[in-house]
N, C-alpha and C positions, 0 to 999 in steps of 0.2 A: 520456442514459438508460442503465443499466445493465442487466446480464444478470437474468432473472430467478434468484433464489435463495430456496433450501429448506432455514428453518432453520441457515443461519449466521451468522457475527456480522455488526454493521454494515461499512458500508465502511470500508474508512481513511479516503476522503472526507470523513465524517461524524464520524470519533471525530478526524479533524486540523482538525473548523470547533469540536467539541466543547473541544476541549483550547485553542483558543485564545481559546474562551468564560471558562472556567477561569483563565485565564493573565489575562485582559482585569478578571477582579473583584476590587472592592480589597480586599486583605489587611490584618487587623490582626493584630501579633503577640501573640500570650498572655504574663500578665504572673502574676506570682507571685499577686496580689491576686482570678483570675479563678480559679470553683471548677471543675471538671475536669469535663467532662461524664459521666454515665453511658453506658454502651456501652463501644465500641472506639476505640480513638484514631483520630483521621483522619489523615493522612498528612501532609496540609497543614494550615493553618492557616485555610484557608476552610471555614465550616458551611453558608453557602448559598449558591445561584446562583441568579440570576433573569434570566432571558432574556423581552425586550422586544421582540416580534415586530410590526411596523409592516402597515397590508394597504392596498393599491390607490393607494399614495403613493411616488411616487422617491427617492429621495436629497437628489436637488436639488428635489423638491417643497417638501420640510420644512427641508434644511439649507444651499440653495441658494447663501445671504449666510451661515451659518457662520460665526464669527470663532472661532479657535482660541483657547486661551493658550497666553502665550509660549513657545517653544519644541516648539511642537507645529505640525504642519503640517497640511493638509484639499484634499482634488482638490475643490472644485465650481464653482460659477457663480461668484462673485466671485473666489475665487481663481485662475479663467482666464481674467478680464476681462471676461466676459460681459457682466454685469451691475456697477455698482457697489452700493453701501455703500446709497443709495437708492432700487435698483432700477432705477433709470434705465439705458440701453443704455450699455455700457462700448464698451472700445476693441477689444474682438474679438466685438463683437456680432453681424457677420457668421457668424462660425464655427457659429451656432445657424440661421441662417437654417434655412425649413424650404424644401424644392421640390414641384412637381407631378408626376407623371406621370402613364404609358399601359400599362396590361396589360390587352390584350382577347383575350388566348388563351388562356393557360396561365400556373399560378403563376409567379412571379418574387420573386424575395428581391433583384434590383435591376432593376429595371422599369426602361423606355425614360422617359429625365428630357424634361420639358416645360416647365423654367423656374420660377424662385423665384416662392413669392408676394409681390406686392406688400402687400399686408397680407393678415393672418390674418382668416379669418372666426369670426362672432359665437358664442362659446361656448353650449351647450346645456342645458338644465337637467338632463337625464335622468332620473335619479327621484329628484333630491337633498328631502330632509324639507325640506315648508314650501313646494315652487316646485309651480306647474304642472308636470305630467308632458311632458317632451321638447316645448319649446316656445325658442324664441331667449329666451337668459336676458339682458334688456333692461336689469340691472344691467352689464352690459357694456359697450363700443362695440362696432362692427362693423365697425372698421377698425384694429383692436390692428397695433402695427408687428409686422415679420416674424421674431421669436425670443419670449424666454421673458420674460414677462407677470408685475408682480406685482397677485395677488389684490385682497391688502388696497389697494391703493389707490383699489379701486372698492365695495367691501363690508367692512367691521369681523371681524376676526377670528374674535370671540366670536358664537355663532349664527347663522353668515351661511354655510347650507350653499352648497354646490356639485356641478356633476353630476361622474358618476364617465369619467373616461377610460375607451377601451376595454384590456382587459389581455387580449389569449386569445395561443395559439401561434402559426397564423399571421402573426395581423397585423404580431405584434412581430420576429419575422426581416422581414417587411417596411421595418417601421419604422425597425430596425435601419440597412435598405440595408448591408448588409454592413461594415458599422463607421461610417459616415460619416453616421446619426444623424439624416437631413433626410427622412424620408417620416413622421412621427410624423403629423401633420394630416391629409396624405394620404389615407391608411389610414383615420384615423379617418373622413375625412369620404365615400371609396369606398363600405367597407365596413360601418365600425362594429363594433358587435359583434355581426351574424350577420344572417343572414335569418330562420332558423329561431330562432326566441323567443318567449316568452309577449305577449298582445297590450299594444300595438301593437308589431309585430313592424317593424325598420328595412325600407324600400326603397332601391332604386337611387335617389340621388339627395335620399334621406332618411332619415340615417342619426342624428340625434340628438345628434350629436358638435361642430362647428365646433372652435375652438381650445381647447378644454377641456387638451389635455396636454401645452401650453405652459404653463400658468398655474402660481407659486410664491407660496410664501410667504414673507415675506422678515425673517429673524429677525435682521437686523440693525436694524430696526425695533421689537422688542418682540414678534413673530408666534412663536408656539410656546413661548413660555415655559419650560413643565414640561418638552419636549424637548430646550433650550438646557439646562438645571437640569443634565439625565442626560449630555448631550453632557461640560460643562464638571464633573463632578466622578465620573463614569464611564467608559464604555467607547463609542466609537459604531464603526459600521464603515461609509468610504465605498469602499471595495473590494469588496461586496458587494451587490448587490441582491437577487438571487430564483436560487434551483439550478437552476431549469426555466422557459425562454421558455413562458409561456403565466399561464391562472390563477390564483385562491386555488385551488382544491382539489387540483391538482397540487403547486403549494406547499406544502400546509399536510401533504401526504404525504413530501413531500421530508424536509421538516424535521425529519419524529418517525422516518423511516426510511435518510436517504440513498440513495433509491432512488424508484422512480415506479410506481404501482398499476397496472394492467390489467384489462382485461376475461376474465375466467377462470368456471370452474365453481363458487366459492369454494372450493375445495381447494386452490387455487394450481397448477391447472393451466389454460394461456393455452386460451380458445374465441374463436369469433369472434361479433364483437358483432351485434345487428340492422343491417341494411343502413343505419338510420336512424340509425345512431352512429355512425358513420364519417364522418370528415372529407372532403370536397371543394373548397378553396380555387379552385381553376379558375374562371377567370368565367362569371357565367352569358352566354348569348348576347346583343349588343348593349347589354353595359355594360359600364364601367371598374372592373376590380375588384371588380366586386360576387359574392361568392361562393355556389358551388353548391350545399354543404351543410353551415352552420357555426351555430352557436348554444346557446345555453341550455337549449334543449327540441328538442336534433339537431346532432349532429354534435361529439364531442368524442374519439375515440379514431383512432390514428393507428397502422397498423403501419408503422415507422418500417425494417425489415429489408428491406421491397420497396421499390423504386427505381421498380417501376411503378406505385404507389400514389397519387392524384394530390398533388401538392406535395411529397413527400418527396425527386426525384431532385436538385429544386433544394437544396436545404438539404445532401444528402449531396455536392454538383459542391461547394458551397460549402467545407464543411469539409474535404472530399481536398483543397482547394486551399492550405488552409492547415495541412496535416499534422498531420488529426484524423481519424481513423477511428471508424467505427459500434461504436455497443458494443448494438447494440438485438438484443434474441432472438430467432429466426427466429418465424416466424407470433404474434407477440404484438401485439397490441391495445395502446397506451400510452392513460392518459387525460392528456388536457396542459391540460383546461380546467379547467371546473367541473359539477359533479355532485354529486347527493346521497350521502350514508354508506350502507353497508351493516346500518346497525343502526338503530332507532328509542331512542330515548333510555333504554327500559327492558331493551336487549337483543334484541329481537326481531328478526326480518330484516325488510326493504325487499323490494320485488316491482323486480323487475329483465327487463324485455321491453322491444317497443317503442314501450310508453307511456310507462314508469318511466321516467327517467333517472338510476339511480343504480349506483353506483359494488359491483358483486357485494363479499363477502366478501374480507379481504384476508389472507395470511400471512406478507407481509411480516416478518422482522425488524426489531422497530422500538427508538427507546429507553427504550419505558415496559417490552420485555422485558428490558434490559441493566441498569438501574436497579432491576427487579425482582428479579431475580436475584444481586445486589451488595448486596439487603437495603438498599437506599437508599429511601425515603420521596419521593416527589412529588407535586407538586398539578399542575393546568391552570387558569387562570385561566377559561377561553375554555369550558372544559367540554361542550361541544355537537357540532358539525362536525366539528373536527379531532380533538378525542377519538376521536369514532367513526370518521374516516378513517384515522385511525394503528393502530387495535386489528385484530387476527389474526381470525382467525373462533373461536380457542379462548379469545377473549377479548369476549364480549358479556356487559358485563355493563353497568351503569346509567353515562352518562359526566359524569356532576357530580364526578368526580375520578380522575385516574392514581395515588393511593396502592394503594399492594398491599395 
């Protein structure tokens, strides 16, 4: 998380993921026979970028079995043994094992371990189109061995949805387990995603999840097609997942700003959120994990500056340890999950108390103002959410498009 800022440019951060977007699209040289465009010349020989922004899917969800061409290399599941060529468990298929544990006090980003699973339990439907809502998704077994799963071998590719993994802040330093990658399940099956939710809200002990974010798809198979298409005559990044452990809408802030929204007055000065937006990770009394105040409709903002904040001293022991320091700005509120925009699609504001959950005005600098300003032309495909997350409060205007 970075310092809040007023009106300066993007970070370097974000103009050094920008410039290697740039650098990553393919170049065609101009030929004597191409007529000259009207305007100004561009510096380069590229007219346009188009950036393909994936949401609620890993790496190794979509590119797991990956096969490169020649002379190109790729980190993921097949290429560390994991898995082979047909999903089947490879010769380090250990190394994905997931484990169990115990946190019945207080957050923990590596919780007291209580032994691998022997098999994964039965993935969940969640609110995938076409299933029963949050019910054991019965396309499954319920004894999947103990790593990463492919899909298709139990359901077709093509219209065969599936429920969504949980993705918030928390959970994922959990999951994490501080590099070593085995509480994914865990997590999901503790907590899920929140207590606090639209109904039916998760319980202790029914959280909607089973081995859901274990499950690939496996494109050395034929799975993903149009994403193999981009991988093999474009740009992919497996060095990359997401700028901020948590969300889409912390995400999708990330991305148009280099930088992470807050809870502010919309002037871009930080206030404090209702009691009810505030994260509490800490288990609630007599359960594992199951958290105090997290979810969808409660609990998404984090001042990440206090150490006595609950969950935050963990994560700050974490990175001292590995020679990272806090860049968070004293008394600011971060959002790291998901939340609604500041705008309504025609510009109007959003009611922000605590019933709303929506995300106040933001003044971020973002890239639709550097593009704007550079007299540069852009669209958003996506037009809705992120439009409205990324724009200023001097910018409500309709978000069916980032052109100036």
């Amino acid at each position: 998380m970075r310092r809040i800022r007023h009106g300066k440019d993007l970070s370097p951060l974000w103009a050094a993921a920008l410039a290697v977007t740039l650098a990553a699209a393919p170049v065609q040289p101009l030929t004597a026979s191409q007529p000259a465009s009207q305007g100004p010349r561009p510096r380069t020989p590229i007219k346009h970028v188009i950036v393909i922004v994936g949401e609620n899917h890993t790496f190794d969800n979509v590119f797991g079995t990956y096969q490169p061409k020649p002379g190109q290399t790729v980190l993921n599941l097949l290429s560390e043994g994991i898995v082979d060529a047909q999903g089947n468990p490879g010769p380090n298929f250990n190394r994905a094992a997931q484990n169990q544990a115990s946190d019945t006090t207080a957050y923990s980003i590596q919780p007291t371990q209580a032994g691998a699973y022997s098999t994964l339990p039965q993935p969940n439907t969640t609110y995938a189109f076409g299933q029963f809502l949050n019910v054991a998704d019965m396309r499954f077994p319920a004894n999947l061995p103990n790593g990463p799963w492919p899909i298709t071998r139990y359901v077709p590719y093509q219209l065969s949805f599936t429920g969504d993994p949980v993705h918030r802040f928390f959970q994922m330093w959990q999951q994490a387990d501080e590099g070593k990658m085995d509480l994914f399940v865990w997590v999901a099956e503790t907590v899920g995603i929140g207590p606090q939710n639209f109904p039916p809200a998760p319980t202790a002990g029914n959280t909607f999840q089973g081995a859901l974010a274990m499950g690939f798809f496996n494109m050395s198979t034929g799975d993903a097609p149009v994403f193999k298409f981009i991988a093999d005559n474009y740009a992919i990044s497996d060095n990359y997942h997401q700028g901020v452990m948590g969300g889409t809408g912390a995400n999708f802030i990330y991305l148009g700003t280099g930088d992470v929204g807050f809870f502010s007055d919309g002037n871009g000065n930080p206030t404090i959120p209702p009691s009810n937006h505030i994260e509490n990770p800490d288990p609630q009394a007599s359960t594992n994990n199951f958290y105090t105040q997290d979810g969808y409709a409660g609990g998404s903002y984090v001042n990440c500056s206090d150490a006595s904040q609950p969950g935050v001293s963990a994560i700050l022991s974490y990175l001292g340890s590995i020679g990272r320091s806090s860049n968070c700005a004293p008394n600011a509120y971060y959002l790291v999950n998901n939340y609604g925009p500041g705008f309504n699609p025609d510009g109007t504001l959003r009611p922000v108390d605590a019933s709303d959950f929506n995300l106040p005005p933001q003044t971020l600098p973002s890239l639709a103002d550097s593009l704007s300003a550079a007299g540069v032309s852009f669209t958003s495909a996506d037009g809705t959410t992120a439009s409205r997350m990324v724009r200023g409060v001097r910018s409500a205007i309709p978000s069916s498009s980032f052109a100036p």
